[in-house]
Structures are given as structure tokens and as C-alpha cells.
C-alpha distance (Angstrom), angle and dihedral (degrees) to the residues before:
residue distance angle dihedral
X1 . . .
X2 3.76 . .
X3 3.89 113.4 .
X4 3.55 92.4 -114.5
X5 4.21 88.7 53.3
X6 4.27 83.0 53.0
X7 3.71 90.3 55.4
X8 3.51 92.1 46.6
X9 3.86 97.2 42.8
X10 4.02 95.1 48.5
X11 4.18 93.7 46.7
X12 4.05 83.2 51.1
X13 3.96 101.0 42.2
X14 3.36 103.2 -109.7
X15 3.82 146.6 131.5
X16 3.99 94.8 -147.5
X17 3.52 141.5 4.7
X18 3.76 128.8 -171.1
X19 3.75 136.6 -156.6
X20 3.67 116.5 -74.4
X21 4.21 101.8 21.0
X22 3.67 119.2 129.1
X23 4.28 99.7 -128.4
X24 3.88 116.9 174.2
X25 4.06 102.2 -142.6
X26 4.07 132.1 -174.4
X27 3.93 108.0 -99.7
X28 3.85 105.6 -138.2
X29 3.74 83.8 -151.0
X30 3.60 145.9 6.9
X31 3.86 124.5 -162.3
X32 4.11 120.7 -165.3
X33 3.92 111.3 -164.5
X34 3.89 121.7 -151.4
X35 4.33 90.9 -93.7
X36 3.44 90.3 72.6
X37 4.10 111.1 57.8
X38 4.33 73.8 146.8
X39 3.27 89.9 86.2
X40 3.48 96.4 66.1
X41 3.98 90.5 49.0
X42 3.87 90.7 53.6
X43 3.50 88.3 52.9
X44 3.38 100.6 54.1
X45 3.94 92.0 31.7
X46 3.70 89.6 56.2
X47 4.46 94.8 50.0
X48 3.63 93.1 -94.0
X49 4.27 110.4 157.1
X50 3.81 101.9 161.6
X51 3.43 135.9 17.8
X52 4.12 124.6 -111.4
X53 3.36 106.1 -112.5
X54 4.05 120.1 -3.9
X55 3.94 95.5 -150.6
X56 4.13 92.5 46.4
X57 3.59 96.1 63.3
X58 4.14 140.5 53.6
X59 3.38 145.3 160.5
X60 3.73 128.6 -128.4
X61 3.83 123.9 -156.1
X62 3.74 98.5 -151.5
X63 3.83 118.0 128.8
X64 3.35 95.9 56.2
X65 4.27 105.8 30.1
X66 3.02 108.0 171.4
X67 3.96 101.6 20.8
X68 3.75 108.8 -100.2
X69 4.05 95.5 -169.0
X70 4.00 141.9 18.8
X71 3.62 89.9 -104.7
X72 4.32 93.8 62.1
X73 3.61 86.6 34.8
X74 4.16 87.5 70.8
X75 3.42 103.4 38.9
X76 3.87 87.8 54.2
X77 3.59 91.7 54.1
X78 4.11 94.0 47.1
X79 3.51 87.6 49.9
X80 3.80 96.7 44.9
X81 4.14 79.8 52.0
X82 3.54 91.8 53.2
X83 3.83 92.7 50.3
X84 3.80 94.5 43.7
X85 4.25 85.7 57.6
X86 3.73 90.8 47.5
X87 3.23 94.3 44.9
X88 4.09 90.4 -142.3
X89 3.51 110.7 -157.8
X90 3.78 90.2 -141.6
X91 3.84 126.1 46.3
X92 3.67 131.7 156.6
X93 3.53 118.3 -159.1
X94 4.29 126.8 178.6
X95 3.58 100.2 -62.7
X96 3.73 93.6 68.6
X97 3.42 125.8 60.2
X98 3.84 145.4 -120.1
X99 3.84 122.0 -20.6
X100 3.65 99.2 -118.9
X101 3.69 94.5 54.6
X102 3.90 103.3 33.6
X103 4.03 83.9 50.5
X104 3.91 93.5 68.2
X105 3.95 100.6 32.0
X106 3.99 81.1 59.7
X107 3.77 95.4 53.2
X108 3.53 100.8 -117.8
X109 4.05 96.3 112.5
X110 3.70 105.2 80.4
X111 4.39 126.7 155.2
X112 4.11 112.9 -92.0
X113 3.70 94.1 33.9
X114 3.75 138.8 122.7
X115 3.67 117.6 -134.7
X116 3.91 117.0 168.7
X117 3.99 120.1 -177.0
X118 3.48 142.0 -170.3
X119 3.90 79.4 -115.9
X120 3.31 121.0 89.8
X121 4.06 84.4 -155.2
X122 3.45 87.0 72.1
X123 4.10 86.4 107.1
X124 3.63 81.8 87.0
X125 4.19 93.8 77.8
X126 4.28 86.6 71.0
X127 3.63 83.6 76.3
X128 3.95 81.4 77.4
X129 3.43 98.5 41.2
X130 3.89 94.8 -92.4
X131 3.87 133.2 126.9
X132 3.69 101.6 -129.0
X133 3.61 116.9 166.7
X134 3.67 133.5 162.3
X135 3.92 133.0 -105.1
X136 3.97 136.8 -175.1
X137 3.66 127.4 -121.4
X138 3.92 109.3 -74.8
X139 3.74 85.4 42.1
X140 3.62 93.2 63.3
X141 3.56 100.0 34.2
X142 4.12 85.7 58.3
X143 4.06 83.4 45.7
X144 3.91 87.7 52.6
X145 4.09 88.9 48.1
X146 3.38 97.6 50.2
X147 3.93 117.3 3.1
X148 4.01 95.5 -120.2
X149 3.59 138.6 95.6
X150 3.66 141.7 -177.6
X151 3.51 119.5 -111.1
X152 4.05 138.0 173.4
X153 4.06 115.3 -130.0
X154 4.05 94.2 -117.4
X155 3.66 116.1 -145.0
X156 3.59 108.1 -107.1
X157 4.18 122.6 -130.3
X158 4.12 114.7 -175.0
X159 3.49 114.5 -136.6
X160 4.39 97.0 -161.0
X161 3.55 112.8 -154.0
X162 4.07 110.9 -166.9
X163 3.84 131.1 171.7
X164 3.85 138.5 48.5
X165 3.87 111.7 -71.9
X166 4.08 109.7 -111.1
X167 3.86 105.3 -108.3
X168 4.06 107.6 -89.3
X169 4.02 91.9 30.9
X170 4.05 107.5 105.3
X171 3.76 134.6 -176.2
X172 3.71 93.7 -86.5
X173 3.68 88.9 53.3
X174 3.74 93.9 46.3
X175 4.19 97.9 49.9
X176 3.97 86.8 41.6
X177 3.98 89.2 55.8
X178 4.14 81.1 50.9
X179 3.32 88.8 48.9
X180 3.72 97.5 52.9
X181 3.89 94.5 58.1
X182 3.89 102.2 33.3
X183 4.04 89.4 45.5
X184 3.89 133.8 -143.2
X185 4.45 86.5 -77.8
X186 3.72 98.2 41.6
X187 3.54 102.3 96.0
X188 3.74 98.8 34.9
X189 4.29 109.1 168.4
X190 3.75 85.5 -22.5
X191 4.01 120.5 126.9
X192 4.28 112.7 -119.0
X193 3.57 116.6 -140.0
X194 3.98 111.1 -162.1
X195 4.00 105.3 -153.4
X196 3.58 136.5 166.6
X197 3.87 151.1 63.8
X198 3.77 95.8 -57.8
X199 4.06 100.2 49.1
X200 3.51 85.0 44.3
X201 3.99 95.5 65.5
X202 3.78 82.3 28.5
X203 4.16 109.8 123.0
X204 3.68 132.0 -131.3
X205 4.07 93.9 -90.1
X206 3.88 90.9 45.2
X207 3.49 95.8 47.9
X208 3.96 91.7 51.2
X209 3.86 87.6 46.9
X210 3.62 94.2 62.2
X211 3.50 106.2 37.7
X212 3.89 93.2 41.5
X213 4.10 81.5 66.3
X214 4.02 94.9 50.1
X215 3.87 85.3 92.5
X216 4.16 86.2 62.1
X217 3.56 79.0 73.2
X218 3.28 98.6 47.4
X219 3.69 97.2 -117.3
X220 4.04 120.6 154.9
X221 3.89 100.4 -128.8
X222 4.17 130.5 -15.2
X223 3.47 123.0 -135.7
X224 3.91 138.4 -171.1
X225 3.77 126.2 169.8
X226 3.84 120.6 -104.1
X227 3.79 119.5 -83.4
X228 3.72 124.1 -167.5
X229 3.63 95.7 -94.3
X230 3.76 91.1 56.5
X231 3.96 92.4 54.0
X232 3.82 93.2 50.1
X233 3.67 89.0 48.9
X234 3.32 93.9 46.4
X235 3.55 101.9 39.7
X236 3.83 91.5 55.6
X237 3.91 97.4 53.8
X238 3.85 106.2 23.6
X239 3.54 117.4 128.7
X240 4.24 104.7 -159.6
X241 3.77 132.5 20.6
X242 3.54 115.5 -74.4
X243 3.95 141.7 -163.7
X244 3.89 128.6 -156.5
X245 3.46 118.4 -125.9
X246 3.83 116.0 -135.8
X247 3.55 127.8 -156.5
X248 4.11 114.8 -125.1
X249 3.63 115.9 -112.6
X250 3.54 95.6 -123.8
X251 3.95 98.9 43.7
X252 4.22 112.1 126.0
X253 3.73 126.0 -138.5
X254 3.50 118.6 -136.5
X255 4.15 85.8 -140.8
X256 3.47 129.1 12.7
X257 3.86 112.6 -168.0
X258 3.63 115.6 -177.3
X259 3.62 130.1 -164.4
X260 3.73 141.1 -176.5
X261 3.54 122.0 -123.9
X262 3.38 103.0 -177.5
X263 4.05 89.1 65.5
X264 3.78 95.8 46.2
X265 4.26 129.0 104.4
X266 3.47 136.5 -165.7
X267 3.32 116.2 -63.1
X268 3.64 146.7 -164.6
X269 4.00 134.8 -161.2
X270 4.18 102.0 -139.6
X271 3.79 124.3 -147.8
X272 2.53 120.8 -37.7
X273 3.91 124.6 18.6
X274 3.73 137.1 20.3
X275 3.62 92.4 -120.5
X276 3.91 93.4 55.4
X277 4.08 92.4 89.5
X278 3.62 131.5 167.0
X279 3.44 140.7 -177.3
X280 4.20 107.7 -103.3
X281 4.11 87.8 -124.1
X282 3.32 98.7 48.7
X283 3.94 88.7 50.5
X284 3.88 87.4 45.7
X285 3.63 87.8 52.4
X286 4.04 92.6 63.8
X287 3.64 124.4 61.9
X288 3.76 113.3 -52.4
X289 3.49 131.8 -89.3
X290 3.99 122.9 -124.8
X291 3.40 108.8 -152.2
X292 4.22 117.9 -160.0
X293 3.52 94.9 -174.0
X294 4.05 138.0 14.1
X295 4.29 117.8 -159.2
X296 3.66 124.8 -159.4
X297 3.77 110.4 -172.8
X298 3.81 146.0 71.6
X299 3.49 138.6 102.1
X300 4.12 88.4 -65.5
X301 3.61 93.0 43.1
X302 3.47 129.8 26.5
X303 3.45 116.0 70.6
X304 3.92 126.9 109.1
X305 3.46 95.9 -77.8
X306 3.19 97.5 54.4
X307 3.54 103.4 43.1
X308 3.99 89.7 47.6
X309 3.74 90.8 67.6
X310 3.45 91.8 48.4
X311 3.31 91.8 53.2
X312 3.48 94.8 39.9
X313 4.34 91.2 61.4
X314 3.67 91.4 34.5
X315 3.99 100.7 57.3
X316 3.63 124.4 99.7
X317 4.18 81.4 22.4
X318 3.66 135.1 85.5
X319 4.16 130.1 -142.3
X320 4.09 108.8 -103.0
X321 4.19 115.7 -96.0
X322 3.60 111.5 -78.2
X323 3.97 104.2 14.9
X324 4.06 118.7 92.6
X325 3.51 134.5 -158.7
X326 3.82 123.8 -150.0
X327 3.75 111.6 -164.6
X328 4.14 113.7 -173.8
X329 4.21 117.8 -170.4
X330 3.53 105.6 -135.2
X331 3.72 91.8 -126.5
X332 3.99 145.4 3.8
X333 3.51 88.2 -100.0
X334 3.69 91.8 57.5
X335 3.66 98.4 42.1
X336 3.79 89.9 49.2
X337 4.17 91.1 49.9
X338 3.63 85.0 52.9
X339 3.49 98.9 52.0
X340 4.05 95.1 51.0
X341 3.54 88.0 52.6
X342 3.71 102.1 48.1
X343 3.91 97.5 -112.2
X344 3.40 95.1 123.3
X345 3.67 105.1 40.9
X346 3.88 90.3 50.0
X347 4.80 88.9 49.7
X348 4.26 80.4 55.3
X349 3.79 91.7 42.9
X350 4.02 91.1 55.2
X351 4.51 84.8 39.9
X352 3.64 104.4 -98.1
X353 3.77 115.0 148.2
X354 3.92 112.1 -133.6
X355 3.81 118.4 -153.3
X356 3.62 148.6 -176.5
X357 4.13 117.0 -51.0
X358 3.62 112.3 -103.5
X359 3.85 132.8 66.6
X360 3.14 94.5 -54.4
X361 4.15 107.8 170.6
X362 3.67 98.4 1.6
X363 3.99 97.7 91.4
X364 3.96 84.9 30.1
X365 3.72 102.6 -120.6
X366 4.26 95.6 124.0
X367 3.70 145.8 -43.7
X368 3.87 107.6 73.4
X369 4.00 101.9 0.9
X370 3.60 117.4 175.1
X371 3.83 130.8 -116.5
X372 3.85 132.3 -132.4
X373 3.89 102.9 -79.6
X374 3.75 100.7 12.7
X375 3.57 124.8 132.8
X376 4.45 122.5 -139.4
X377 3.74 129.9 -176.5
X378 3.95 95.3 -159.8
X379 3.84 125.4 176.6
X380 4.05 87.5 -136.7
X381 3.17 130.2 119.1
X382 4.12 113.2 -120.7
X383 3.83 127.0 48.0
X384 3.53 113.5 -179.0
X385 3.42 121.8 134.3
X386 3.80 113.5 -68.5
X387 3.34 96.6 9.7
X388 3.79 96.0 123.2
X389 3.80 93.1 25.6
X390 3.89 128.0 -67.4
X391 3.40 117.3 58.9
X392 4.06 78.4 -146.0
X393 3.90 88.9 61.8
X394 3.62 124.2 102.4
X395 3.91 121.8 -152.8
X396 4.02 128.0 -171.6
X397 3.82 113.6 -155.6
X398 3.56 118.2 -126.6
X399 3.64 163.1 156.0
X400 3.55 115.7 -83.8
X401 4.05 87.2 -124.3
X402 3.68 84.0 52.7
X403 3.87 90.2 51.1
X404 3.59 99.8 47.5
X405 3.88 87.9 44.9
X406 4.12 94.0 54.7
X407 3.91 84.1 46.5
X408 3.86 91.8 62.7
X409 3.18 90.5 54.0
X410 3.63 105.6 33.3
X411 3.91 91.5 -127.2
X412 3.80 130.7 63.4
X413 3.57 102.0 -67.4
X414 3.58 129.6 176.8
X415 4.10 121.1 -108.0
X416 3.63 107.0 -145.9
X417 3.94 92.8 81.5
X418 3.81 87.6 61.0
X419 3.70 103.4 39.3
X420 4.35 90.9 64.8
């Protein structure tokens, strides 16, 4: 069996599973986020009183941190009630950042488990040798009853990523190259194994990059086997026992896609889907691109890494006249590693306006939403149309090198120049 088919077999019972069976599993641990106060309702709609297990479940006040209307404002403060009566052992309120990363700085992210959330970003938890996957609102509030779900085995397709990465080509650019050959419906309810020489050496940040993005291709859950920076990390925070799940030698994909790192470039995914990727030069190459505002945050792109080499092209410069650039730490943590080491001071130096952790403008609810007609380069990870605001605004997925490099110049730009 495939690692991903042991996790799902031993939270169900079993000896075996196979591709295609319905199992219902234990979930390790279930996360609600603050769009999805419905969760709550369905519980109590459907005779819930208490909740499973009070140290297996959280929620995480992200989307809208701080509250940006009356509306958010109240479901906050039912679901702050409902955690205060279930006394959850875990709860993240506005000051600390977005689900996916405030899960795993807390410890309760570990390799073998099953973590579902009302996320459908939740892919992102394989990078730790997880199966996370997201859910909706009756889902979760029958996870929150009774600490099972109902899952189908996906079939499993490795995408094998080999090679060193060129100098100036990051994780973001390497799963958006992916996801300009495999395509926004080629992974559809199937399981994505990352393999090879490259996620191997890959580290904790990378590895969340890519698999955070396996969703773009609709797949169900991501998954890539545990490297030694995962076990430190995880070691050092984890809040329960855990066991790695190996994959048997013998076990067949029902894909294998393999790619070449070595050969790729920066990319971007142009307005207005995630599948619609081109190479940066041959976008360069075309008429240029003026960009009104650049965005360095998110769940795929804002944590210290990734603000560090934005800060690292951007100091000693400042953002053109009349553009902007919001930049959002995906947690506390983040934010407060960036300010010891200067990253932050040096992204105001240069202009950039640095706001609240969470996601901020990438669902389009506050903090850096976009205008009818405006262009963004955004490190995010969706660009259809209104997804950071105006259904009139255009957004270009990128790196966050990429995005600091198009701020310089005030049109997309590429970052190699400015990484010698």
C-alpha cells in the first residue's frame, strides 16, 4: 500500500484498503476557520451537546483577523462561545495567523495523521507526511460529534520532481510549472504523491508551498514522505506520539508525471486561472505589465522565507510613486521572526504596508482588496476573477522574489537581476 492508504487503513481499523472503497476513519484533528460559523448550527441542528475530543479540534480566526465588518464580528464571538463551552484545548483567535501555518507551529501537525479542515488548502499538511484534506460544514460538525468521517481511498498519481532548482526559481515557481502541464482538472479526488531528488532536499516552507497548491489541481490530499527537516520540526513542537507512514516498495501509481527541475524558470499563472501558466521570459517578452499593487502573504506565501527574499531584493530600494505593496506574515510567529531579523523594517523602508497575519486579501474580504481595472502580482494561490476583489481586477501568481522584483520596477519584472 501507498503511505497515504496506511494512514487511512489504521484510522479506519483495517489491515488493507484499496482504491475506490468508501472507509470511515478517526480524524486526528479537525480545524473550523471563521467562514464557516455553519458548523456550529449543524452541530447543534443535528443533537450535538459536546464535542469529541476537546484537544483534537480548534478553530482559527483567519479570513477575517481583525474583523473587517459587523457581520464577522458575530460569528467570531458565537464561535469564541462555542469554544469557551467546549473548553477546546486549542483556539486561535486574530492575533495569530493562517490555519495552515499556526496548525504546525502549535504541534498538532505530525506524519501518519488525519487532519480534515474546513479548508480546502488543507492539502498543504502532506508536506509533513499527513493526509489533510478539506470538508464543508455538516461534514465537520458530524467530525466534531463523533471524531470520524467517511472517506473514498483516492487513486494515487506521482508527480516526481528531480534536479537542483536553477538559482532564482522557488517552490512557488516549481509547483506552478506542475501546474501548467497537469492542469487545474488533472488530479480531480485523486491523492498527489510528491517524489524525487528535489522534494527530498526540499525544506519545511518549500514543501508547504507545493503541496498547499495540489488542490489547484483539484486533487483530494498531497503527500510527500518525511525528510529530515520535517522530523526536527516536528519533533520539537508535536503534541502526541506519532508514526511515519512508508510507502511499500512495490506499490503502483496510477500516473507518474515527472518533471525536471533543473530546466525550469520562474513562472507566473496570468489572469485569470491557475492553469493559464507561462514561463516569466516569455511574458517579459510581450508588452509589459503595470502592476498597481504587489502582495506577499497567504498560506503559499508568507512565511519567513518568503518574506526574507523579499526583503532581501527590496532593501536599500523603494516601490515606484503610485503603486503599493501589502505584505501579510502568515502568522505571529512569522511576523515576529521577521522583525528580529530586520525583514520587516527593511519591506517599510522600500514603502510596503505590513498588516495583520492571516489571509488577509487573498479571498478578498479586507486588507489590500483590489479595484476594477487594477493589476496585482500576488504570491497566493487562486486568481480567478474576484478573488481578491473586483471581478474587473487582474492578478498574476507569483513568487514572492518575483513580486518584490515587479514592485521595483512597477511592472512585472524578473528577480534574478536582484538576487546576485
Amino acid at each position: 500500500m501507498h503511505a497515504i492508504e496506511k494512514i487511512l487503513a489504521k484510522n479506519s481499523g483495517r489491515d488493507t484498503v484499496r482504491t475506490g472503497e468508501i472507509v470511515t476513519a478517526k480524524v486526528d484533528f479537525a480545524e473550523i476557520n471563521d467562514l464557516y460559523l455553519q458548523t456550529v448550527y449543524s452541530f447543534y441542528e443535528m443533537g450535538g451537546e459536546k464535542v469529541w475530543d476537546r484537544e483534537r479540534c480548534a478553530f482559527v480566526f483567519d479570513h477575517y483577523a481583525p474583523c473587517p465588518d459587523i457581520k464577522s464580528a458575530s460569528n467570531h464571538r458565537e464561535m469564541r462561545e462555542f469554544a469557551r463551552k467546549n473548553d477546546l484545548r486549542f483556539h486561535f483567535d486574530i492575533n495569530c495567523g493562517v490555519c495552515h501555518q499556526v496548525m504546525p507551529e502549535a504541534g498538532v501537525i505530525y506524519p501518519g495523521m488525519i487532519v480534515v479542515a474546513t479548508d480546502s488548502h488543507t492539502t498543504t499538511h502532506g508536506a509533513f507526511g499527513a493526509m489533510g484534506t478539506g470538508c464543508g460544514a455538516t461534514d465537520m460538525a458530524t467530525i466534531l460529534m463523533t471524531g470520524e468521517l467517511w472517506f473514498r481511498v483516492p487513486e494515487i498519481i506521482e508527480i516526481r520532481l528531480e534536479g537542483e532548482a536553477p538559482a532564482g526559481v522557488f517552490p512557488k515557481d516549481v509547483i506552478l510549472n506542475v501546474l501548467g502541464k497537469i492542469r487545474a482538472d488533472g488530479a480531480v479526488y485523486k491523492a498527489i504523491d510528491f517524489t524525487g531528488s528535489y522534494v527530498e532536499n526540499l525544506n519545511v516552507a518549500g514543501r508547504m508551498t507545493v503541496c498547499n497548491m495540489a488542490v489547484e489541481m483539484g486533487a483530494k490530499t498531497a503527500y510527500m514522505q518525511p525528510n529530515r527537516d520535517v522530523l526536527d520540526y516536528v519533533s520539537a513542537r508535536a503534541v502526541r506520539p506519532y508514526e511515519v507512514q512508508f510507502t511499500d516498495p512495490d506499490f503502483t501509481y496510477a500516473e507518474s508525471h515527472v518533471f525536471d527541475v533543473s530546466r525550469m524558470e520562474p513562472a507566473l499563472a496570468c489572469p485569470s486561472s491557475v492553469e493559464n501558466v507561462h514561463p516569466l521570459s516569455s511574458v517579459l517578452a510581450g508588452v509589459p505589465v503595470k502592476i498597481d499593487q504587489g502582495y506577499i502573504g497567504s498560506c503559499t506565501g508568507g512565511r519567513e522565507e518568503d518574506i526574507a527574499v523579499a526583503a532581501k531584493i527590496l532593501k536599500g530600494r523603494h516601490i515606484p510613486e503610485w503603486t503599493r505593496l501589502v505584505v501579510i506574515p502568515a502568522s505571529a510567529a512569522v511576523m515576529q521572526a521577521c522583525m528580529e531579523k530586520g525583514y520587516i523594517q527593511s519591506l517599510m523602508a522600500a514603502g510596503a504596508t505590513i498588516s495583520t497575519p492571516g489571509c488577509g486579501a487573498c479571498l478578498g474580504a479586507h486588507e489590500g482588496i483590489l479595484a476594477p481595472g487594477e493589476t496585482c502580482i500576488t504570491s497566493t494561490n487562486r486568481n480567478f476573477p474576484g478573488r481578491m476583489g473586483s471581478t474587473d481586477a487582474r492578478m498574476y501568481l507569483a513568487s514572492p522574489a518575483t513580486v518584490a522584483a515587479s514592485m521595483i520596477e512597477g511592472r512585472i519584472a524578473d528577480p534574478r537581476p536582484y538576487l546576485d
